[in-house]
C-alpha positions as CSV (number, residue, x, y, z in Angstrom):
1,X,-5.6,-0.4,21.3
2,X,-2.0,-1.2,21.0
3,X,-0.9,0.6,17.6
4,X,-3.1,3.3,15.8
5,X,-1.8,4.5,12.2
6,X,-4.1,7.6,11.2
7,X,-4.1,9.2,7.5
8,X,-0.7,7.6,6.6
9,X,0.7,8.5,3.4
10,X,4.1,7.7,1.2
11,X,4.9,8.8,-2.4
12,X,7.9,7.5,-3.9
13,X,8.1,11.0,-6.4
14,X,4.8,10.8,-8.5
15,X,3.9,7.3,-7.3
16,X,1.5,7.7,-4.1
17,X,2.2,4.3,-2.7
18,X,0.2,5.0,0.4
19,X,-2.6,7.1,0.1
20,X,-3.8,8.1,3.2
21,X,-4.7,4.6,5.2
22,X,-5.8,4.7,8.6
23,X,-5.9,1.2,11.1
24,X,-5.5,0.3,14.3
25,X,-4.2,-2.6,16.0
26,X,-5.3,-4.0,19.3
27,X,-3.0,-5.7,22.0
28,X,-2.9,-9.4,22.0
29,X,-4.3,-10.1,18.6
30,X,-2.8,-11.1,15.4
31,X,-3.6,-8.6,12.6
32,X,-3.5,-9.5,9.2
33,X,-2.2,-7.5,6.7
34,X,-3.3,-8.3,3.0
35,X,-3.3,-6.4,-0.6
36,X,-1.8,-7.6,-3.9
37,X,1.6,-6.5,-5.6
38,X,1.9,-3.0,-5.2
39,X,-1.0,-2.3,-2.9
40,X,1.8,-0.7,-0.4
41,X,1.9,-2.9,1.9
42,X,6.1,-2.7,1.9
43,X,5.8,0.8,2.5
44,X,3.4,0.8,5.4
45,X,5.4,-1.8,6.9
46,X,8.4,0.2,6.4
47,X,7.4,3.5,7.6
48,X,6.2,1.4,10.9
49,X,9.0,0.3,11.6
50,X,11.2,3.1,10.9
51,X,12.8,2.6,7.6
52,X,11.4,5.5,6.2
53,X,10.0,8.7,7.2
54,X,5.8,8.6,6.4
55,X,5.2,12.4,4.7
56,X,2.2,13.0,6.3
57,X,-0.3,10.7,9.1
58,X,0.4,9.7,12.8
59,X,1.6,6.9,14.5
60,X,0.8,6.3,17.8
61,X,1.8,3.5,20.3
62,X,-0.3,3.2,23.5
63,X,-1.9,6.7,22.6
64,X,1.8,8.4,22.8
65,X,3.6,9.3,19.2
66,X,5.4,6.6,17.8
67,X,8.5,7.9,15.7
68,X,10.8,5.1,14.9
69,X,12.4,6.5,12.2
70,X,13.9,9.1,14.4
71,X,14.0,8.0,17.9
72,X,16.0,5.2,18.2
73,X,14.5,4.0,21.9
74,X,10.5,4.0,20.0
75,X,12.5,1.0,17.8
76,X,13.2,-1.5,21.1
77,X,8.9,-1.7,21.1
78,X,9.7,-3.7,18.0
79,X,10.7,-7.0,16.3
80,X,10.9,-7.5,12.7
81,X,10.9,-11.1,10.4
82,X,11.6,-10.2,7.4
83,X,10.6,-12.2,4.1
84,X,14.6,-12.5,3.6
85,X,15.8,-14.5,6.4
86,X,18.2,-12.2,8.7
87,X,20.6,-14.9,9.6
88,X,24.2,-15.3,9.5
89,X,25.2,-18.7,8.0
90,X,28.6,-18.8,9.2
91,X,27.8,-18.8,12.7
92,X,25.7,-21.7,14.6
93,X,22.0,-21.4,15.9
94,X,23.0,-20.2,19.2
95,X,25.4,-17.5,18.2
96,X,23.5,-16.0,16.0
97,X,21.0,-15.1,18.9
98,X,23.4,-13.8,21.2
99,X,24.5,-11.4,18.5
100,X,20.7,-10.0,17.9
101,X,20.3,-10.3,21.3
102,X,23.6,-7.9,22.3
103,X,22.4,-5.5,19.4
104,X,18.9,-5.2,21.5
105,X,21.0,-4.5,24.4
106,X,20.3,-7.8,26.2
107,X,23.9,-8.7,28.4
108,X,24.7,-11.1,30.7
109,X,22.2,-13.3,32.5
110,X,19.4,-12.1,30.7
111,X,21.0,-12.8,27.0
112,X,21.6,-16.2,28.4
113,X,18.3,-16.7,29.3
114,X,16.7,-15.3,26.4
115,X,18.9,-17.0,24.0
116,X,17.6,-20.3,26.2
117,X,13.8,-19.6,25.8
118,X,14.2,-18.6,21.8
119,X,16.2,-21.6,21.4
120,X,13.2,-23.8,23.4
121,X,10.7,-21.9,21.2
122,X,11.9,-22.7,18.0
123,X,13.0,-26.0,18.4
124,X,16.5,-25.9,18.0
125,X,18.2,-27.2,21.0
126,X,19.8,-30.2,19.4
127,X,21.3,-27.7,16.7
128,X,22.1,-24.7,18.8
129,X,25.5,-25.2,18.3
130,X,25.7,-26.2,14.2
131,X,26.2,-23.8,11.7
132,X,23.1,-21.9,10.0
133,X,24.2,-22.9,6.4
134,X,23.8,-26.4,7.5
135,X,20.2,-25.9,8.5
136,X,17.1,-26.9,6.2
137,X,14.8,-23.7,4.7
138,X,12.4,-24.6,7.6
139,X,14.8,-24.4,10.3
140,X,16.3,-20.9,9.2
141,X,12.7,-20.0,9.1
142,X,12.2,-21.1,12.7
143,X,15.2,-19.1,13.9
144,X,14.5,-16.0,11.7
145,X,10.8,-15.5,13.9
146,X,13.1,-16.7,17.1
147,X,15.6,-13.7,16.6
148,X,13.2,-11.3,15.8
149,X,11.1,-12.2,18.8
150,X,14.0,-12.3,21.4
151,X,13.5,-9.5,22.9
152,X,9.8,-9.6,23.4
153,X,8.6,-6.5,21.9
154,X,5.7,-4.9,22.1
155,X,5.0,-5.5,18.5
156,X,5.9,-8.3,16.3
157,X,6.2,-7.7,12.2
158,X,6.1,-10.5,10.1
159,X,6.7,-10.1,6.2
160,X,5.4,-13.0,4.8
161,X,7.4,-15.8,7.4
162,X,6.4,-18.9,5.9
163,X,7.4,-18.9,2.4
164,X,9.3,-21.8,0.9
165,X,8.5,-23.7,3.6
166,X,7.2,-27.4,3.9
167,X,3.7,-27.9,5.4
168,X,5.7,-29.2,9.2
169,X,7.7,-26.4,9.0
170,X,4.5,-24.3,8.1
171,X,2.7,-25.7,10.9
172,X,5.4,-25.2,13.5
173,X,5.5,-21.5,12.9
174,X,1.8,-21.5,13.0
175,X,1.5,-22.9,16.5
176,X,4.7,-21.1,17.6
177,X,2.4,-17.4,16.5
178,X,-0.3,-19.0,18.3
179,X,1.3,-19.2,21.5
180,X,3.1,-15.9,21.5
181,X,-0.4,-14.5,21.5
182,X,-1.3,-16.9,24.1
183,X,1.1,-14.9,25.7
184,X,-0.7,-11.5,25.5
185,X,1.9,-10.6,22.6
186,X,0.8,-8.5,19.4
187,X,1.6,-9.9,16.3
188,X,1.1,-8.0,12.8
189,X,1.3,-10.0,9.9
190,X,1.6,-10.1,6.4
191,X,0.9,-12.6,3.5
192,X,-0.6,-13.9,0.4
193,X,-1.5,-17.0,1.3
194,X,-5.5,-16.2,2.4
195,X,-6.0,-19.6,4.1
196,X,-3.2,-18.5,6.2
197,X,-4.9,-15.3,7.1
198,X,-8.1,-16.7,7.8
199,X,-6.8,-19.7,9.8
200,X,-4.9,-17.4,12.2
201,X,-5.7,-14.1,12.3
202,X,-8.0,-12.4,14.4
203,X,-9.2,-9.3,12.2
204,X,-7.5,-9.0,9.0
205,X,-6.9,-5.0,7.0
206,X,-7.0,-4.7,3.1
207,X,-4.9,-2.7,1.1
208,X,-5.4,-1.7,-1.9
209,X,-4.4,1.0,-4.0
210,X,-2.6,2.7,-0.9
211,X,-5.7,2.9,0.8
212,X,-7.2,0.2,2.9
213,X,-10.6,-0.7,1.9
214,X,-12.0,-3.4,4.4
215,X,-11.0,-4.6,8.4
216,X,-12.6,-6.9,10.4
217,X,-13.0,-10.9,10.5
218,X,-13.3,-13.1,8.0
219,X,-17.1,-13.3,8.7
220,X,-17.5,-9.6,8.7
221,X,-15.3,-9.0,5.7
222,X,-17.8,-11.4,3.7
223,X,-20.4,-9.4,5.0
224,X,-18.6,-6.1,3.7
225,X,-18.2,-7.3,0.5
226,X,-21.8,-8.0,-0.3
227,X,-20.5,-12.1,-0.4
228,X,-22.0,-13.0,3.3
229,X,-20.4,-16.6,3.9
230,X,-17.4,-16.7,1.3
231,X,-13.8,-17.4,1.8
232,X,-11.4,-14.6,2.4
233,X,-9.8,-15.2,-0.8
234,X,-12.7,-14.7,-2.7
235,X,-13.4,-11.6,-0.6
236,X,-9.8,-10.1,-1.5
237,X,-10.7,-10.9,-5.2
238,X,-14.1,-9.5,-5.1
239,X,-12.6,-6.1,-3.1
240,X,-9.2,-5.6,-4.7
241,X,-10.0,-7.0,-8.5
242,X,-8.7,-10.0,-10.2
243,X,-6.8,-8.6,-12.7
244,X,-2.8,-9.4,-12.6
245,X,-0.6,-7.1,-10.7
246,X,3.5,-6.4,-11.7
């Protein structure tokens, strides 16, 4: 078990956004992360990676507290995507991660070589050096995942990181996940896109409500649900409701 979140809970005033959910992650899986609008998945994510302060629950990384919203040093264990691509148009592939990597403390022959190995990983050699606003939606997305990923962290976040991108683009930054848990890395993942979930994560967590109501495989979630054999989207229907969220 790399990550355990016990009892977490958020209210934003009178809204209980998070309402006491409880998970754990192991190490070298990819752990999906589903609920519709408003479920609080944002505000898990948040309070997990530091952002904001969780009012009451525990965090725990490699069964020692986890506080990144107060000790800077617990952040380094992490590496966020975010669904708003964190890149700097004005500056070229290349400087863009020497500038994350120099925030993350990485100097000298290190940086080089880390820049190196994120540029390799997300296919970008022959652009390392053009400007980021001159880059297709696909490509920013490619060097969005290789920035927050540079430093290797312990755990990986990633808020929804293929949207608005083609299906080669998709596929790139599926095989590229694929081989950072090849790797032995931990990767926690987010989206709405169930085909996604199902096709590459290992055990998936439903939010809903604040609360999650179902982990496990797609196989077991079925099984959960009292739908042995469907899809995970119609599991997430049948656990979290169909009617519209705003």
């Amino acid at each position: 078990m790399l990550l355990e979140v016990t009892d977490l809970a958020y209210a934003y005033g009178s809204l209980q956004a998070v309402a006491g959910a409880s998970f754990h992650i192991e190490s070298g899986e990819i752990f999906g992360f589903l609920g519709p609008n408003g479920a609080g998945k944002t505000t898990t994510i948040s309070c997990l990676c530091g952002l904001l302060t969780p009012q009451s629950g525990s965090i725990t990384l490699d069964g020692q507290a986890f506080m990144p919203w107060s000790k800077t040093a617990h952040r380094a264990h992490l590496g966020v995507v975010p669904q708003e691509l964190a890149v700097y148009g004005e500056l070229s592939g290349r400087e863009n991660l020497q500038f994350i990597g120099q925030l993350q403390g990485l100097q000298g022959k290190a940086l080089e070589q880390a820049v190196e190995r994120a540029l390799e990983f997300s296919g970008l050699q022959d652009r390392a050096k053009d400007r980021v606003k001159q880059y297709s939606g696909g490509m920013k997305r490619r060097l969005n995942l290789a920035m927050g990923d540079l430093h290797q962290p312990r755990l990986l976040l990633l808020d929804e990181p293929t949207v608005g991108v083609d299906p080669q683009s998709r596929n790139h930054l599926f095989e590229s996940l694929r081989f950072l848990r090849q790797e032995g890395r931990t990767l926690l993942y987010t989206t709405h896109y169930m085909e996604e979930a199902q096709r590459l994560c290992d055990r998936v967590a439903i939010l809903n409500e604040g609360k999650i109501v179902a982990v496990g495989n797609a196989e077991t979630l079925a099984e959960q649900a009292g739908i042995p054999g469907a899809n995970l989207e119609e599991v997430f229907l049948k656990l979290t409701g169909r009617s519209l969220r705003d």
